[in-house]
C-alpha positions as CSV (number, residue, x, y, z in Angstrom):
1,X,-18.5,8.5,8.6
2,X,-16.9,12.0,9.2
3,X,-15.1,11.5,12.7
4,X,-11.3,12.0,12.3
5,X,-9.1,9.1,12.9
6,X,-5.6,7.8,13.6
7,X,-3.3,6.5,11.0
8,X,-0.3,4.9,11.9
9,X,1.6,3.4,8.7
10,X,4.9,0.8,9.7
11,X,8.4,1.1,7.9
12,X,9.8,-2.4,8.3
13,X,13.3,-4.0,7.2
14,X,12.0,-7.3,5.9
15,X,13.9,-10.1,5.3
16,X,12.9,-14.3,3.8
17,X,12.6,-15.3,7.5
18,X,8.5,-15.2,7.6
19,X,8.7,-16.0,11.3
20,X,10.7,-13.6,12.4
21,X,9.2,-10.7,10.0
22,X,5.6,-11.9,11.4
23,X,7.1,-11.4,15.2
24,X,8.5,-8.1,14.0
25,X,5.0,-7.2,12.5
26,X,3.1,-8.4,15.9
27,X,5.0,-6.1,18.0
28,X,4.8,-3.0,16.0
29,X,1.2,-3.2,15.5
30,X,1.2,-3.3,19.0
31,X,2.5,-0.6,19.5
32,X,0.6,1.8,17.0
33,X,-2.3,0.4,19.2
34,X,-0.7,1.3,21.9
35,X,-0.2,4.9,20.9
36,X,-3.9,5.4,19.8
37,X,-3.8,4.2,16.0
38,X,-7.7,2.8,14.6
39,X,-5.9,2.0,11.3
40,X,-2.3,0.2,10.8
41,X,-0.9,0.0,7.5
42,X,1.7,-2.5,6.9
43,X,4.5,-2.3,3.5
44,X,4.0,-4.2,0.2
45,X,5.8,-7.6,1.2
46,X,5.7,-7.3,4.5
47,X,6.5,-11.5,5.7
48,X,8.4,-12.1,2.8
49,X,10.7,-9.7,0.6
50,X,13.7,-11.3,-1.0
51,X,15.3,-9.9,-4.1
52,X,15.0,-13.1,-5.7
53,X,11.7,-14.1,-7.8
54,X,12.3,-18.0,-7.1
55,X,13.0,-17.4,-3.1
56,X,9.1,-15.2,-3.3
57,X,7.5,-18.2,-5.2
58,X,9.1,-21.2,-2.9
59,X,8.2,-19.4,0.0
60,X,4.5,-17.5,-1.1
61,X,1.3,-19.3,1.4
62,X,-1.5,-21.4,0.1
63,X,-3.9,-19.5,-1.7
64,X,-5.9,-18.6,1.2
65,X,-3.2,-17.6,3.6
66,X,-4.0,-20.6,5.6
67,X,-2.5,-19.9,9.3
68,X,-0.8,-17.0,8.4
69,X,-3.6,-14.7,7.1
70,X,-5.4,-16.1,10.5
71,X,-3.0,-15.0,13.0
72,X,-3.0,-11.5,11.0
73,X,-7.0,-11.7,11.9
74,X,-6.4,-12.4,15.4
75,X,-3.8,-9.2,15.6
76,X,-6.7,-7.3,14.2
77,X,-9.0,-8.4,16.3
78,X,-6.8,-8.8,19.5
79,X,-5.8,-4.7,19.3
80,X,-9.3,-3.7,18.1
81,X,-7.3,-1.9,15.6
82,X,-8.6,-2.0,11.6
83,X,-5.8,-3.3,9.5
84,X,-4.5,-2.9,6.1
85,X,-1.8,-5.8,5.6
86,X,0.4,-4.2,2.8
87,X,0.6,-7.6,1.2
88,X,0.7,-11.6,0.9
89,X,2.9,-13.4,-1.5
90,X,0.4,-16.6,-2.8
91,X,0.5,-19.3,-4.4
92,X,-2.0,-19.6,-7.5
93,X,-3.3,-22.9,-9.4
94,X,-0.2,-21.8,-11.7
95,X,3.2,-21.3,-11.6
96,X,3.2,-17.5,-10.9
97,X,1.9,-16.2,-7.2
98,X,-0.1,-12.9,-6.8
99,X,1.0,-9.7,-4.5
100,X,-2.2,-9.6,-2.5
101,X,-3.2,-6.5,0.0
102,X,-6.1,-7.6,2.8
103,X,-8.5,-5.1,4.5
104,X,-9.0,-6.4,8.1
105,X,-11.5,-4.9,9.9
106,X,-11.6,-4.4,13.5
107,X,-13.6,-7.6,14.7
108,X,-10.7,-9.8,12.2
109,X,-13.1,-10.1,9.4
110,X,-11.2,-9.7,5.9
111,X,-13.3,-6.6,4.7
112,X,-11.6,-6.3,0.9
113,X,-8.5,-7.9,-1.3
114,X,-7.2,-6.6,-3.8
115,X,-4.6,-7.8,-6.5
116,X,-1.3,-5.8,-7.3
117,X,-2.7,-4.9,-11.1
118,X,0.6,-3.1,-12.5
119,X,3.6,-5.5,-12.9
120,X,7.4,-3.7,-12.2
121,X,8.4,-5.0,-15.5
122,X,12.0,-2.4,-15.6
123,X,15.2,-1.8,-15.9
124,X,16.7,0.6,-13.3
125,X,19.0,3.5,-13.5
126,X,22.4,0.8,-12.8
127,X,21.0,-1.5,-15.6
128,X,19.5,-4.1,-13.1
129,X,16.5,-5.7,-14.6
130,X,13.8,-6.9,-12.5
131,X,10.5,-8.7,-14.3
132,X,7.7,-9.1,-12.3
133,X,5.2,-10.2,-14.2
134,X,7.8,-13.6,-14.6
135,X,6.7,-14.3,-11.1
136,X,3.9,-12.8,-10.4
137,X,0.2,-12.8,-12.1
138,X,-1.5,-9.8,-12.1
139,X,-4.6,-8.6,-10.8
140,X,-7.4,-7.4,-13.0
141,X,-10.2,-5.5,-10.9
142,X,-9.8,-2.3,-8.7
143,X,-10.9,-2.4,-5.2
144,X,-12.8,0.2,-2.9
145,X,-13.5,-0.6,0.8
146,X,-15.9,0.6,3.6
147,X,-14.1,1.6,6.5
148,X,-15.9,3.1,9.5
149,X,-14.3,6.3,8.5
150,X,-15.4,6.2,4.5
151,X,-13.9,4.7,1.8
152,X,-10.6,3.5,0.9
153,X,-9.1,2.5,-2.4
154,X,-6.7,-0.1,-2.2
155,X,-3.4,-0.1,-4.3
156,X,0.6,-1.5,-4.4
157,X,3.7,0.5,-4.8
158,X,4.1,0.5,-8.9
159,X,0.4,1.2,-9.4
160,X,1.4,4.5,-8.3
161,X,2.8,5.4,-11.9
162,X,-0.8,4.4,-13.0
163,X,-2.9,8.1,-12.6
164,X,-5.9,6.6,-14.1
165,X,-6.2,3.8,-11.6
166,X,-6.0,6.7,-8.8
167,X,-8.6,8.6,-10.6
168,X,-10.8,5.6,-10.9
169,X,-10.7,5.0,-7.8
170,X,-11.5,8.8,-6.3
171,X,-14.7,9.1,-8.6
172,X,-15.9,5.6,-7.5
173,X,-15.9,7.4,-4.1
174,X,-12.6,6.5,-2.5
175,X,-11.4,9.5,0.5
176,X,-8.1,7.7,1.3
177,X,-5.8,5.4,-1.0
178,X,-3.5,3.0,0.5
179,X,-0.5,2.6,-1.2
180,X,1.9,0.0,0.7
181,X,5.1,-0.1,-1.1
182,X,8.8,-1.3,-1.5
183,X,9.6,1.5,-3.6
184,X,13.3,0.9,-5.0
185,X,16.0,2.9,-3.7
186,X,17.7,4.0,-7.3
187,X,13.9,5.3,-8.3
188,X,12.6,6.4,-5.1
189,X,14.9,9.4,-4.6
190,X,13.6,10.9,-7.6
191,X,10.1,9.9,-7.8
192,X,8.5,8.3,-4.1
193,X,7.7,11.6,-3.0
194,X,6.8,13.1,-6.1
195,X,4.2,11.1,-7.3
196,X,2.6,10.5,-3.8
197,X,2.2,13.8,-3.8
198,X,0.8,14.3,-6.8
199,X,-1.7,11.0,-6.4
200,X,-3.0,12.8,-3.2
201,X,-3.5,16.6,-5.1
202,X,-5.1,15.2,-8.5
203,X,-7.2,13.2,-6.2
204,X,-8.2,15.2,-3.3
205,X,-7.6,12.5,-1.5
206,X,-5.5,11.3,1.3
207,X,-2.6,8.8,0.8
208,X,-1.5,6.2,3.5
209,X,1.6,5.0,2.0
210,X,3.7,2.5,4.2
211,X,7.3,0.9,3.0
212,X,10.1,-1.0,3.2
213,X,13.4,0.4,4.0
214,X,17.0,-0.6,4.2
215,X,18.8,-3.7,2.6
216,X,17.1,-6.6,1.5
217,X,18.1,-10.4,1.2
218,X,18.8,-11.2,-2.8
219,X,20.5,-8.0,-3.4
220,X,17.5,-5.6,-2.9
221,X,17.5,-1.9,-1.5
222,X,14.3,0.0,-0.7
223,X,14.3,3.6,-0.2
224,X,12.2,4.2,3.0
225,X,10.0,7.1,3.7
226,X,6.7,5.9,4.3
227,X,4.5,8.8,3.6
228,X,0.8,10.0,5.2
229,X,0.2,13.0,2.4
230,X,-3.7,14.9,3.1
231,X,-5.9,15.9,0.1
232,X,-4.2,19.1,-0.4
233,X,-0.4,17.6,-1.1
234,X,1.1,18.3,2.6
235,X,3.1,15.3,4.0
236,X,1.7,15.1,7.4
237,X,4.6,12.0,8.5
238,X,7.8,11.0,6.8
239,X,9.0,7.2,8.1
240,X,12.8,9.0,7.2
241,X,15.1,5.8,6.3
242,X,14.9,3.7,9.0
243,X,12.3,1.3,10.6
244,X,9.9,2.7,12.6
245,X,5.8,4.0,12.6
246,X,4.4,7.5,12.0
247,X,1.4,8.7,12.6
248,X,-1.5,11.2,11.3
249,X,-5.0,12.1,12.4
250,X,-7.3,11.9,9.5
251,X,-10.0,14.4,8.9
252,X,-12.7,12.7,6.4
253,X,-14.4,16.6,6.7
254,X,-11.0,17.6,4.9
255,X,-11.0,15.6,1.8
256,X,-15.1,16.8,1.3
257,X,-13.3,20.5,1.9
258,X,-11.0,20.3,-0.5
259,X,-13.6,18.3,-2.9
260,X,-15.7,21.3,-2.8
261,X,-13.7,24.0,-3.5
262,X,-11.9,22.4,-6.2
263,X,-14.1,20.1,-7.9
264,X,-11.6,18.4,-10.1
265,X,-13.0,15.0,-10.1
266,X,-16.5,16.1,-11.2
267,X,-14.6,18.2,-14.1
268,X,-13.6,15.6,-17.0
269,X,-14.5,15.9,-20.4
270,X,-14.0,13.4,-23.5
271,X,-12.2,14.1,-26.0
272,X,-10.6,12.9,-29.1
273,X,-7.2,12.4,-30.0
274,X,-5.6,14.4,-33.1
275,X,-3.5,12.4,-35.4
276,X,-1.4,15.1,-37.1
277,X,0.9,13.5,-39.9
């Protein structure tokens, strides 16, 4: 589990048009293929973004992603390519969908889900509210995958202001964290970078962080720059503002480097907390 491999992480322009976004989704992978990628990383919403909460709902799959998830297997397999499909909107035994990410291995076997655990419960910069957690139920249980490469912990866009989830998920073993996002364009100038950064440093880990970019049916704007970021805080690929793929080679030996000479993870104490009155 110490070869180096080849990232490639998409920056898409999703609209509501599933078919068309799937199309979209079909070539690009492709393409990273194509150009030597072992692991594609797709955006948060990748088939389906829409600004609007009852447009995600009408149009989330049935719970088990029936054809769609399928054909996504079949990519997988078709490219011999190991795939981390940012996420699927579906449809629950309740009125609110979950924000589901799938680990697809090479051979089109569904290696690992996970469920979007953070809700974007906010109100942004312009006053805009947006409430997540109206439409969408969140998950409860983190989520760290064998790859052929090592381990990968699994996370969506907003769990990135979550350190402890990231931490968790290091010192259960994770080397690389996938972060597939459509980070907001008001927050994302501030913040994206910033806290990717800091996710990969506290961590020692790599972060594969695909997005969504652009303007976005039901008044939604997403700020871009997919990031690769290695275990030492250097962005290794910047997707910029428009659609496109970037690439990184991936050096498991680097994260156990780093590990080693600052052993950060190994170094946390308990401790009380002071009440002073």
């Amino acid at each position: 589990m110490n070869q180096t491999f080849r990232a490639a992480c998409l920056q898409l322009n999703s609209g509501s048009d599933l078919a068309a976004n799937l199309a979209n989704v079909k070539s690009m992978v492709a393409e990273a293929a194509g150009q030597g990628a072992q692991l594609v990383l797709t955006p948060e919403y990748s088939l389906m973004m829409d600004g609007s909460g009852r447009v995600m709902r009408e149009g989330a799959l049935v719970p088990d992603g029936g054809t769609t998830l399928l054909e996504l297997q079949y990519l997988a397999r078709s490219h011999k390519v190991w795939l981390l499909f940012g996420s699927l909107t579906l449809k629950t035994g309740e009125e609110r969908i979950v924000n589901r990410s799938y680990l697809i291995a090479a051979d089109g076997v569904v290696v690992a889900t996970y469920d979007k655990i953070h809700m974007f419960d906010v109100t942004l910069p312009d006053g805009k509210v947006i409430r997540e957690s109206s439409s969408y139920r969140p998950g409860e249980q983190a989520v760290v995958a064998t790859m052929p490469w090592g381990l990968l912990g699994m996370t969506i866009c907003y769990d990135v202001r979550f350190p402890h989830l990231y931490r968790t998920l290091a010192q259960r073993g994770a080397q690389f964290i996938s972060v597939p996002a459509s980070f907001q364009r008001q927050t994302g100038k501030m913040h994206w970078h910033t806290l990717l950064k800091a996710r990969a440093i506290e961590n020692a880990a790599y972060i594969l962080a695909p997005a969504m970019c652009g303007e976005h049916a039901g008044n939604r704007q997403t700020y871009g720059h997919a990031l690769i970021v290695d275990p030492w805080g250097e962005v290794l690929a910047d997707g910029g503002e428009a659609p496109g793929i970037i690439y990184a080679e991936i050096d498991p030996a680097r994260v156990a480097k780093i590990r080693g000479m600052m052993p950060s993870l190994e170094h946390d104490r308990p401790y009380t907390v002071a009440a002073i009155k």
